[in-house]
N, C-alpha and C positions, 0 to 999 in steps of 0.2 A: 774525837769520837763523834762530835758532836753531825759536821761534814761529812761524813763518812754514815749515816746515817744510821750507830750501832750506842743506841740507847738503853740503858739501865731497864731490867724487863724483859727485852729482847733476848729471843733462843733459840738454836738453832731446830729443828725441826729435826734430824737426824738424829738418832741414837749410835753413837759411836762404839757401844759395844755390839751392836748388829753387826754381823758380817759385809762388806765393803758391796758384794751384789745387793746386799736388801736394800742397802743408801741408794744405791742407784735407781732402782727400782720403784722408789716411794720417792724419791725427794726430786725436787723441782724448781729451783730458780734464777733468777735474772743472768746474761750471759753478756758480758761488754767485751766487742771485737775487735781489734786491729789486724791490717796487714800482716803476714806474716816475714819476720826481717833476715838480717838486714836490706834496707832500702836504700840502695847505690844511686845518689843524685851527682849532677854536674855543681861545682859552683857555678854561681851566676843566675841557672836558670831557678824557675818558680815548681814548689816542692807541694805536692797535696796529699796528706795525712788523713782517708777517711777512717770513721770511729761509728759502731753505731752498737745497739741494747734490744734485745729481743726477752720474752717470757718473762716479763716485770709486770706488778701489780700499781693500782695509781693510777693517775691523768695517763691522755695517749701522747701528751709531748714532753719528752723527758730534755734535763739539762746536765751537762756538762763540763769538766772541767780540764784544762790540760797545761801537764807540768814537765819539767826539760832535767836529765840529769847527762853531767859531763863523765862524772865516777858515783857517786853513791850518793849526795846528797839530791834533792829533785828542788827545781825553783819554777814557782807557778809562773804561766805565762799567759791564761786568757781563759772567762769562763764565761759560759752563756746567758749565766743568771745573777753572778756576784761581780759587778761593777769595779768594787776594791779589790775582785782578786788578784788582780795582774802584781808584780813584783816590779821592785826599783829598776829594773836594769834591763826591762821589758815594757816599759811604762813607755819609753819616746817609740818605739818600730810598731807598735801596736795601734799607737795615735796618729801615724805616718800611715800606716795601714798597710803595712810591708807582712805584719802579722795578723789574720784576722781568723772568725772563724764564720765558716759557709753553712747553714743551715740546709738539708737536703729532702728530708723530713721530721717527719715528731717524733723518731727514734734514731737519727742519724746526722752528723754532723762530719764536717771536715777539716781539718786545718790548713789554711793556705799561707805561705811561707815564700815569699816572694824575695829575687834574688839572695839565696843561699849561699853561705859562706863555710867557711873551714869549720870556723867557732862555732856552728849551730850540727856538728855530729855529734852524737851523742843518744842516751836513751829519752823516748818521748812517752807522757803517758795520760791515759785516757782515762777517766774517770766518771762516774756519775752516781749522785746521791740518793740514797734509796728512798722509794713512795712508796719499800714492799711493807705488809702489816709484820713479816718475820722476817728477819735477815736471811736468806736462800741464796746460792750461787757466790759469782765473782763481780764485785764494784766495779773493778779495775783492770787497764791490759797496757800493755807496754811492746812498742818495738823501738828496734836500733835501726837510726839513719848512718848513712857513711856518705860522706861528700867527698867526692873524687874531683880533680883539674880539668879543664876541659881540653882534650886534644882532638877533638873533630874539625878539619881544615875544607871549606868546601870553594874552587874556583870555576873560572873558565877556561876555553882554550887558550892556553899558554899565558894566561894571566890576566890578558885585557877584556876588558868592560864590554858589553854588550855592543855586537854586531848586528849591520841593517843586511840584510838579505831580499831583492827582486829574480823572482823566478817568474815561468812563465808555465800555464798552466800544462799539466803531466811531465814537468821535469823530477829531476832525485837533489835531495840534498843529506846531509850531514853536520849533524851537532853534536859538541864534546862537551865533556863537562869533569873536574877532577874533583876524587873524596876521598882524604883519609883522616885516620883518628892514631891519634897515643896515648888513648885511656889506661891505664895501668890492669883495667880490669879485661875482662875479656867479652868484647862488645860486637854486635853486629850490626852491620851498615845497613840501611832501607834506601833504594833510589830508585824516585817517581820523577820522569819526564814529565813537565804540565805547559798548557797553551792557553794563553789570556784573548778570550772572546767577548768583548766589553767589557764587563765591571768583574769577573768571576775567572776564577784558575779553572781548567778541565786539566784530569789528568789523562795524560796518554799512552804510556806504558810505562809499569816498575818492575825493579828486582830487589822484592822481599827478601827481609832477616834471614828468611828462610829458607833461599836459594830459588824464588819460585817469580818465574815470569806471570804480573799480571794488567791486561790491559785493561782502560781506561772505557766507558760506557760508551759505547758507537765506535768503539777502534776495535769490537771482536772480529767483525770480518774479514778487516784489513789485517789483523794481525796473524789471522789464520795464512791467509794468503801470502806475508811473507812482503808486505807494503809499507809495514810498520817494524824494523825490527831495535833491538838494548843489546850491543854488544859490550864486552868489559874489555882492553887495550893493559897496554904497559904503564907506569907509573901511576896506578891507580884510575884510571880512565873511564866513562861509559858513553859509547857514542850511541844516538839516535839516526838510526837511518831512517829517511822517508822515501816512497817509490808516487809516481804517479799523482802527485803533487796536485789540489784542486783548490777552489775558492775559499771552503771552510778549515784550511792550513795555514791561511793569511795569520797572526797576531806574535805573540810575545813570547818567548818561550826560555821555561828557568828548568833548572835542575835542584827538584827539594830532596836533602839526605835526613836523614832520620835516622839517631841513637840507639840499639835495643840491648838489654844485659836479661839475661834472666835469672828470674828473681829464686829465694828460697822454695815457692810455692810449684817451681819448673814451671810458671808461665812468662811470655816475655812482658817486658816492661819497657816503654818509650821511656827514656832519659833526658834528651834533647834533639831538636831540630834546627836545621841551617838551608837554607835556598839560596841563590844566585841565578840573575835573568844570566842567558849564552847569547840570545838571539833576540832580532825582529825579522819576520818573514814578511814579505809582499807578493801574495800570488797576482800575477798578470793577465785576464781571460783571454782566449785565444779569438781574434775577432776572424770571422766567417762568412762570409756573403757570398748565397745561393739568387742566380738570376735567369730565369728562361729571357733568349734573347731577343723575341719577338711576343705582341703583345696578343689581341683578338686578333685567330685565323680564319677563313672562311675556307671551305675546302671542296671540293665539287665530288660526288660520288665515284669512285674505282680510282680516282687519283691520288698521289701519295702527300705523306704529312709529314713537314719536314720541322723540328725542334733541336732548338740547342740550349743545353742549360753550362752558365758560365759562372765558376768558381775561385773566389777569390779572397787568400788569408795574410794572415802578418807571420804567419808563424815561417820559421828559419828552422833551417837544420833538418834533419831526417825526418820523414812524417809520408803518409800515404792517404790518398784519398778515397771516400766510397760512398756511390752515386743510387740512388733507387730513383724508379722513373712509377708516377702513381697517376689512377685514372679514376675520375670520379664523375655521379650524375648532376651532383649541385657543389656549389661553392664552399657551401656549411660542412659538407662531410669531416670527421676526424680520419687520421690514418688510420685505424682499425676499421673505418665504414668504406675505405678508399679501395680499388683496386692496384693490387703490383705488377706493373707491366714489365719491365726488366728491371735488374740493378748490377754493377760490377764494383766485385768488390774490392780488397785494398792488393790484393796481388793480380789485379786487371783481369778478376776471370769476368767473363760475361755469361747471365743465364741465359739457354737458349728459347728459340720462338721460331716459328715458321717464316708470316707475316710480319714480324716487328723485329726491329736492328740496334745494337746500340753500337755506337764505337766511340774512341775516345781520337777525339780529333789533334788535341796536344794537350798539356801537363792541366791545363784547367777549363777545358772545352768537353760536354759531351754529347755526341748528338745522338738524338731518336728519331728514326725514320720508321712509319708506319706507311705498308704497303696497301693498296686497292681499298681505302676506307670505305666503311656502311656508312650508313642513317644513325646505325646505333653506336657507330664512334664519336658522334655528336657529346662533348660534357665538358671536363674542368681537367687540366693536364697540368701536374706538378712534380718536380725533382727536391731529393731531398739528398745532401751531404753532409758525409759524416769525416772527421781528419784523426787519424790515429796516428800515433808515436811508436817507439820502439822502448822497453823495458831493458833495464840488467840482465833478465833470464832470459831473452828473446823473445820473448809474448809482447803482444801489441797491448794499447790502452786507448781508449777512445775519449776526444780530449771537447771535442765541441761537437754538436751537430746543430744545422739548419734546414727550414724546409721554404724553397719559392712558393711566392704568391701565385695563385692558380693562374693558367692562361684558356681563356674560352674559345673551343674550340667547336663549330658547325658545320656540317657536313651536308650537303644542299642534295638531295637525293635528284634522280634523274627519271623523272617519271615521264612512263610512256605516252601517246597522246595515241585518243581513239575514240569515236561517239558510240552512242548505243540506242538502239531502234526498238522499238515495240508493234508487235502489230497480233492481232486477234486472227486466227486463221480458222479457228472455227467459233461463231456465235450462233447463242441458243435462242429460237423464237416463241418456243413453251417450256415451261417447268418443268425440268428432267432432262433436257437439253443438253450436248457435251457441253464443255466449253476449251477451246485452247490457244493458248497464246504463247508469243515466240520472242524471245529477247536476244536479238541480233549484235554482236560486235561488228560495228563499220570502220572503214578507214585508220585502223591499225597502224603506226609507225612509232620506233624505236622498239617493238618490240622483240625481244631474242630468247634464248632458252634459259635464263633466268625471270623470265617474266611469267607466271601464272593467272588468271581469268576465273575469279570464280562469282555467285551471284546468290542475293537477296530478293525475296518477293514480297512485297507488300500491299494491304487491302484498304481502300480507304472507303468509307459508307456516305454514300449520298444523304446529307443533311439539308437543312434550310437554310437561309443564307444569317442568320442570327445564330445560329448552333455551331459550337466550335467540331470542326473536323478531327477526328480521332484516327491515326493509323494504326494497323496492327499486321504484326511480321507476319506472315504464313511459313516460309522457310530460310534460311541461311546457310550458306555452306562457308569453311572455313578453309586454311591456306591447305589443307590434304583432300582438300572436295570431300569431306563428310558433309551429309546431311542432319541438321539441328533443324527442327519443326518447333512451329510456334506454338499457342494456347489455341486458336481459332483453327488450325488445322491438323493438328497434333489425331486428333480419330479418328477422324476419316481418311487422313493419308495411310494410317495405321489397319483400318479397314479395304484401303485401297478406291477408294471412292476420288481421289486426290493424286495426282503424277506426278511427282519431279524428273525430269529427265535433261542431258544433257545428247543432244542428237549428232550435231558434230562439234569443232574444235569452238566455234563463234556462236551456234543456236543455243539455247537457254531454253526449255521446255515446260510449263504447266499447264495441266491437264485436267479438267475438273469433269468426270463421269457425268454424274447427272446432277447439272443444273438447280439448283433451288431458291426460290425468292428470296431468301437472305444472302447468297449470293451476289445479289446484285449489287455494282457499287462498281468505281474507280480501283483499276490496278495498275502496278507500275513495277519496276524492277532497277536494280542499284548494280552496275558490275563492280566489280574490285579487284582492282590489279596489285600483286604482291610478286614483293622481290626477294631475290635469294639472296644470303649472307654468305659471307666465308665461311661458318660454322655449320652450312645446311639448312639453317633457319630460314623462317619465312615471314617477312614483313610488309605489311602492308603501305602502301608507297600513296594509291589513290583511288578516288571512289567516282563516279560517272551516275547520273541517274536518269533513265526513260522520263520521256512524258507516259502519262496517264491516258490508259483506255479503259471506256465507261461499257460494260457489259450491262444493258438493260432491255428489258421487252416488256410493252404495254401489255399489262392482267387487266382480264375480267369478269366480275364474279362468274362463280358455276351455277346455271343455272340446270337444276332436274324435275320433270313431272312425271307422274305416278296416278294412271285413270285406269280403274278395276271395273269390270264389263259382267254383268251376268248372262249367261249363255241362256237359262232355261227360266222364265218369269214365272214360273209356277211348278209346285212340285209337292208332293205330299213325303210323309215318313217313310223310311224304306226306300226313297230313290235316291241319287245319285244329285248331289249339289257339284256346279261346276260353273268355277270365272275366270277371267283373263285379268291380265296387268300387262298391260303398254306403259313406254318408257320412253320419254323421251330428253336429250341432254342437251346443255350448250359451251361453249367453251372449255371443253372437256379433252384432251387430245387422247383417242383411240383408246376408248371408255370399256371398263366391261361393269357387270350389274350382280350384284349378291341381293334376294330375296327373301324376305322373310314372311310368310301368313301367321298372322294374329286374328283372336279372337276375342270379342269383348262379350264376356258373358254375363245375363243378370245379377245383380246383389244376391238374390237368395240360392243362387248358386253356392253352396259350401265347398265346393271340390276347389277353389281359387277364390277366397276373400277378396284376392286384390281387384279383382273382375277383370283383368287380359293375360289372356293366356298365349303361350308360344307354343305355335304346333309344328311348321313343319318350314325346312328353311333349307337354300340352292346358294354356296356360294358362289362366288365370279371363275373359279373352275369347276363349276356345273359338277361339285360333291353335293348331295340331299344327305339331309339330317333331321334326323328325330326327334325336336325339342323338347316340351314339354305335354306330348301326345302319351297320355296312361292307361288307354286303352288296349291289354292286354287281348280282347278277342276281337281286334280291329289294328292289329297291328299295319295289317296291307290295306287299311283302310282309306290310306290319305296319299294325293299322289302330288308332287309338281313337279314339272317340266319345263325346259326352257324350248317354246315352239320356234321364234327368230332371237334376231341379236340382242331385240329391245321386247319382244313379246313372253310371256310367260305362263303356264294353265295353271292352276289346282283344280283338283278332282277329290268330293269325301261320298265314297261307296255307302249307303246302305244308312243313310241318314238318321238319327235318333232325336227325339224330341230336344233331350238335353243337351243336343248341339245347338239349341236356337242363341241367337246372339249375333254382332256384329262382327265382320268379317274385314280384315284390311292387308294390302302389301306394302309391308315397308322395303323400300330398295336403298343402296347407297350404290354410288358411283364408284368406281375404282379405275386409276390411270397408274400409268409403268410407271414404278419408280426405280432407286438407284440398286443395283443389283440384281436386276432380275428378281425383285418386289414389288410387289401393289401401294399405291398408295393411296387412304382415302380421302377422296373429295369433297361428296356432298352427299346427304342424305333426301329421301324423299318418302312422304308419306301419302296412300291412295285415298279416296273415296271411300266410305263403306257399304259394302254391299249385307243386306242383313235377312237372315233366314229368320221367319216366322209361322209356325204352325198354328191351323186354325184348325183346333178340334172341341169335340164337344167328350170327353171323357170325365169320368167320374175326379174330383178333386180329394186328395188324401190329407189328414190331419197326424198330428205326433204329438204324444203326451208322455211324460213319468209319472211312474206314481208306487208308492210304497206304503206298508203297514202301518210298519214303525221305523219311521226315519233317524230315530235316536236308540242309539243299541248300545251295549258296553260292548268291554274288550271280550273276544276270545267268541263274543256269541256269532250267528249268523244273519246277512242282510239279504234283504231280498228289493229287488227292484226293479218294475214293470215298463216295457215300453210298448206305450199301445197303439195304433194304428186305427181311424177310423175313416172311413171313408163316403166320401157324399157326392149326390148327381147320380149316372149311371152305373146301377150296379152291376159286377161283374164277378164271374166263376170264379172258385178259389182258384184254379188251374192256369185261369187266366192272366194271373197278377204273380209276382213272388218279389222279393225285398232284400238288400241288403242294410243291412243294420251295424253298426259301430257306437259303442260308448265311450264315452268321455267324462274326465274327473277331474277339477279346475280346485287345486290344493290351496283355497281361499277362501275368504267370507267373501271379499265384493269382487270375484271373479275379472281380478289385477293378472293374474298368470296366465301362461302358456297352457292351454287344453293337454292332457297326458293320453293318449289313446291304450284303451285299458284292454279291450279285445273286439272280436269283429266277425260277424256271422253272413255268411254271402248267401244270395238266392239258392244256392245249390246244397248248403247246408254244411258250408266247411267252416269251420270254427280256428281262428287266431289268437291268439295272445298276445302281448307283450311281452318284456319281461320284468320281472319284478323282484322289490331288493328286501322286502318283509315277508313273514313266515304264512302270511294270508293266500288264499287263494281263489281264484276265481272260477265259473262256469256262467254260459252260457249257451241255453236253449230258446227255439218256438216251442210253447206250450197251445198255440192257436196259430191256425192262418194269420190274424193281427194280431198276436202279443209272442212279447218274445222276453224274457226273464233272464233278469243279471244275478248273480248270487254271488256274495262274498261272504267267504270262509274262517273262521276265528278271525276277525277283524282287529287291526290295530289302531293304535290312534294315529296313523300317519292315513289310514283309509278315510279321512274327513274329507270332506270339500262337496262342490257343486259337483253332482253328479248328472248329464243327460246324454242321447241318442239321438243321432243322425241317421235317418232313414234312407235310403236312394228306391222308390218304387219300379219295377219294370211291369209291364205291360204288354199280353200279347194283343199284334192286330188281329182284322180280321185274314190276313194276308198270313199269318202264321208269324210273322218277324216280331220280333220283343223290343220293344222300344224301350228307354230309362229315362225315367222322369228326372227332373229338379232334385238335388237333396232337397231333404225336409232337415230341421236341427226342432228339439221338444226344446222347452221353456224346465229349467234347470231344476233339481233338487235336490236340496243341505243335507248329510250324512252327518250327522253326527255319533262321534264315538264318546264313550264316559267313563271311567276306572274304577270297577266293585271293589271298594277296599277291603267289602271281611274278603273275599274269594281272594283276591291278591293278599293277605297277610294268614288266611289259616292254613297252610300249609308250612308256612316256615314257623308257626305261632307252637302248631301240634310236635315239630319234628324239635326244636328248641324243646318244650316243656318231655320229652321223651328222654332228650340226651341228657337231660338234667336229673332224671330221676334214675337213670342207667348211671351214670357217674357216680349219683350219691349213693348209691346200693351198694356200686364197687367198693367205695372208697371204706364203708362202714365193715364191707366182709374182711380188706386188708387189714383195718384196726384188729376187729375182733381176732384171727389168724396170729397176728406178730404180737399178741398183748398173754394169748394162750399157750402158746407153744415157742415164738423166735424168743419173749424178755422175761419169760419166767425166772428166777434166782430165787435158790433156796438160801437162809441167813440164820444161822447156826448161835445164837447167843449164850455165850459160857456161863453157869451159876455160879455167882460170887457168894462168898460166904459172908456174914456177918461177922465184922470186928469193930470193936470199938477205935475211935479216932486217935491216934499216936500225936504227940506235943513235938513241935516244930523243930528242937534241940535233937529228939532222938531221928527224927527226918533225915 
């Protein structure tokens, strides 16, 4: 009891008058496993008995014990943890180690039992001692072994010991092998073909217990295909057929059969195994040699190419050959980078080709003939053969192939001979000049109507002799005489300035319109002769280059003068100023002249700060234009003409004091340029001729002046411009003024003057326009004073505020002359912001809405407190009763 691990104490955890579901239900313990039996071994071979324990309580490695009965008594035979268990008469096999047991894990053990005898059938049983704190489940399990005779017979063919077999590579062969059994029981055979490839068995194909064909890892393809096949024969038989036989077929080859019975569980069970070597195979590789029979060719262009590749095996017996012929640029290529020029394959068909031939000259000769070879047949020519066999089913199998070492093959092209000529047929001797030149083909031979002529232009720039010379392409034509333009002449051929032309079969034409000093320099021209291929193509075969023609002509600067003549040395206001500009150029080719008259008027002229002014101006097609002449009642005032080629007048009608100032013609040169354009040359500047009146009239002064120069917002400004005048005095009638104001939006008068409005002699009044809610007037309130007034002023109306005067003057002659602007000496506007007048308006309409609000709000109370929440509340009179005691409650 003690063994058995069922101690005094110990109980079972079930209650046995529960119903047999509740037991199941609640109870829980240890479960010790065997095979289920009986377990059908061979004598002889080695028997494995696993045993193992799940859902026990205790350590995780449990021990073991196991006991043998033949009828009903059990005799211990080996325990994993009691040293003395073993019994008398298992004491020696146990020490021999014939009986042992295998540990698998910490709840699993097995018994190994090595050759098995008659006497060891019987019941086997497993046991193990409990670690549980209650006794739960089954200790113990038991199955029955039966040892059966061994009748599995495995041989070779017809009995004898392994055969040497040499085959030759893609042959068939055949191996037998015989297996039978007279087991008593009812057993199934397993037979695995295997092949020994150094140290290790592969197996090749079997036929499973099961009836089921299965091959061996790298023999699926084969075996699909019917290379590999397990046939079964008569007296027990199974032969291995092999088809198309290869290097890795070479080894050792046995036949293993394998026992199966199946068991009580219906799954099968290996019993025992037996092998037998049948064979040694020796595959033989099929030796092939590929050889072109000529080494480096040279071959002259349209002439033909003559190759023979020569084929040579060991192999006997039926077999076929098949040739590919390959064509490469380099040595290194692979045959996928290779071109296929022909090949014929194992039933002598030939691919076909126009130009290229194969034939087979006899049983291992094949020749390639390549007809009218290019430049571009020039490379690396190689054959490659392949030797196939014949199959059982009639299919072929290809047993070797090899590919020849390249043979280099050159093709010497046949280029034409011819020189080439340059020569200038027109050169420029000024800038603007054509220029053109002619690139001749001479003395021509071998050439035919595969030959084409096309041609490159090149520029090279006259440098110093320490400077490296730099060329650059102007155009190129290509093997279809397209025109490709280079960077240097790419626009202006594109504008047409630039001619490529081809005039007949041998001229070469560039044409450059009009000449220009970067132009100048060394040209030269490249012909190129290209040859036609068999495919149409077009290859360039050889290149020819010109000597060099230098396009140059001695420059020298432009020289222009400009001498301005006055007609009339004296003159008063009111008449008629009038000068001449002469012109003279050098170096100039067939010049024309654009004029411009300027005026340099004094500083205190305002009408032009800058003091020159542009009046009046005649280009080189004798258009006149109106510069910067603003005189409105002197439009026909100003005249110029062009009297000769180099001679020129201005004419100014009806002269005005404040025309005095310095007078000049500027001219520039103009010569043809390209297109039917002018192009400028030189400019030149005149003499000045300078009008000056000598009068003795009154001289006028200009002042501002205001009240109050600092206003706030919204009030009005007033600001006086006054006029006074010294020397001789003069009628109001006689004088009149235009007037303009100005307002400088700064303290240090950094800004642009703003012109704010403007009152002319005649009394028209101007505005500007303006982007605040202010507004302006002005009037004369006097012959000299004339009044700015601004309107609700804002603060953007600050700044330096003054008046530029222009005075006019009648003569005695009745003409009204204009003085000089006058400009007055400046004065500060300032604006300032009333804060009570900007805040009581919103201060009064705030304290209004607030007392309107609060009036409402106090009527809505009083309303909804009166008549919406009135509730009458109705309170019942209770009587007086004395207090009742809790019990009668």
């Amino acid at each position: 009891l003690g063994r058995q691990g069922i101690y005094p104490g110990n109980s079972f955890n079930c209650v046995f008058s529960l119903p047999l579901f509740s037991c199941l239900a609640f109870c829980r313990g240890r479960v010790v496993r065997v095979p289920k039996g009986p377990l059908i071994r061979v004598m002889g071979t080695e028997v494995v008995i696993p045993c193992n324990v799940s859902d026990y309580d205790g350590p995780s490695e449990q021990n073991f014990d196991w006991e043998f009965s033949r009828e009903t008594d059990f005799v211990r035979i080996v325990s994993t943890w009691d040293s003395t268990f073993t019994s008398e008469e298992y004491q020696k096999r146990v020490g021999n180690g014939d009986i042992k047991l295998r540990r698998s894990s910490n709840d699993a053990v097995e018994l190994v039992i090595r050759n098995i005898q008659p006497t060891d059938q019987g019941r086997y049983k497993c046991s193990t001692p409990s670690t549980d704190a209650t006794v739960q489940g089954n200790y113990d399990a038991e199955v029955q072994v039966k040892v059966i005779s061994d009748g599995l017979s495995v041989s070779g063919s017809k009995a004898r010991s392994s055969v040497s077999l040499r085959l030759s590579e893609g042959d068939s062969f055949k191996l037998r092998c015989s297996a039978i059994t007279t087991s008593p029981e009812h057993t199934h055979l397993h037979v695995t073909w295997q092949i020994k490839g150094g140290s290790t068995w592969r197996d090749i194909l079997s036929l499973t217990h099961e009836g089921k064909f299965h091959p061996g890892p790298g023999y699926e393809e084969r075996y699909r295909n019917g290379d590999i096949r397990l046939d079964t024969g008569a007296n027990d038989t199974y032969r291995l057929s092999v088809s198309q036989a290869s290097s890795v077929d070479g080894g050792a080859y046995r036949c293993l059969v394998s026992e199966w019975v199946r068991g009580a569980d219906s799954s099968w069970q290996k019993i025992q195994e037996k092998s037998v070597e049948i064979a040694s195979v020796a595959i033989q590789r099929t030796a092939l040699g590929v050889v072109i029979s000529t080494s480096n060719v040279s071959v002259t262009e349209r002439d033909s190419l003559d190759l023979t590749c020569n084929i040579t095996t060991d192999r006997s017996g039926i077999f076929q050959a098949e040739v590919l012929w390959y064509f490469s640029a380099s040595p290194d290529d692979t045959l996928s980078d290779a071109q296929v020029l022909l090949s014929v394959d194992r039933d002598s068909v030939v691919s076909d080709s126009t130009l290229i031939s194969l034939s087979h000259v006899d049983r291992n000769s094949y020749r390639l003939l390549v007809r009218e070879v290019d430049v571009e047949d020039s490379g690396y020519y190689f054959c490659q053969a392949a030797v196939w066999v014949p199959l059982h089913n009639g299919s072929w199998h290809k047993v070797v192939e090899r590919t020849s070492a390249p043979v280099s093959v050159v093709v010497t092209a046949l280029e034409p001979d011819y020189e080439v000529f340059l020569n200038a047929s027109k050169t420029p001797k000024f800038s603007d000049d054509p220029t053109e030149l002619n690139c001749r083909i001479t003395n021509a031979q071998d050439t035919e109507a595969n030959i084409r002529f096309t041609v490159s232009w090149y520029y090279r720039q006259r440098l110093r002799s320490d400077d490296v010379v730099t060329v650059e392409l102007l155009a190129t034509m290509d093997a279809d005489w397209t025109l490709l333009l280079g960077d240097r002449s790419r626009e202006r051929t594109q504008n047409g300035e630039i001619i490529f032309s081809k005039k007949t079969a041998d001229i070469f034409s560039l044409r450059i319109q009009w000449t220009s000093e970067s132009d100048r320099g060394d040209y030269f021209c490249v012909i190129s002769a290209w040859s036609r291929h068999r495919n149409n193509s077009w290859v360039k075969s050889k290149d020819v280059t010109s000597a060099s023609v230098s396009i140059f002509w001695a420059t020298q600067d432009y020289t222009l003068t400009v001498e301005a003549v006055k007609l009339k040395p004296f003159f008063v206001a009111g008449h008629t100023f009038e000068m001449t500009c002469k012109v003279s150029s050098k170096n100039i080719k067939t010049p024309r002249y654009s004029v411009l008259i300027t005026a340099e008027k004094p500083l205190t002229d305002q009408s032009n700060p800058n003091g020159t002014t542009r009046i009046i101006s005649l280009n080189q097609d004798s258009v006149v234009r109106l510069e910067d002449w603003t005189d409105q009642t002197r439009v026909d005032g100003v005249v110029l003409e062009k009297v000769q080629e180099n001679e020129f007048r201005y004419r100014m009608y009806q002269t005005q004091i404040s025309d005095a100032g310095l007078y000049r013609c500027v001219v520039t040169a103009w010569s043809p340029g390209g297109g039917g354009m002018w192009r400028e040359a030189v400019n030149g500047l005149s003499n000045p001729i300078q009008i000056d009146f000598q009068t003795s009239g009154p001289v006028f002064n200009v002042s501002v002046h205001s009240d109050n120069p600092t206003i706030y917002q919204g009030e009005l400004a007033d600001l006086l411009c006054i006029v006074t005048m010294e020397g001789m005095a003069l009628e109001p009638d006689d004088m009149s003024f235009d007037v303009s104001w100005f307002a400088v939006r700064s303290f240090a008068l950094d800004r642009e003057p703003v012109l704010l409005a403007s009152l002319d002699r005649r009394g028209i009044v101007m505005q500007s326009r303006r982007n605040g809610s202010s507004d302006l007037s002005l009037e004369r309130i006097s012959p000299l004073e004339f009044r700015l007034r601004v309107h609700g002023c804002e603060d953007h109306d600050f700044g330096n505020h003054y008046c530029v005067v222009t005075p006019w003057v009648r003569s005695a002659t009745g003409v009204w002359q204009r003085e000089s602007d006058i400009k007055a000496k400046p004065i500060f506007l300032s604006v300032k912001m009333d804060v009570l007048n900007a805040f009581k308006y919103p201060l009064l309409i705030g304290i209004g809405l607030a007392t309107v609000i609060g009036l409402l709000s106090c009527l809505i109370g009083y309303c909804s407190s009166r008549w919406c929440c009135k509730k009458e509340v109705q309170e019942t009179r209770r009587e007086r009763r004395r207090l009742m005691s809790m019990e009668m409650d």
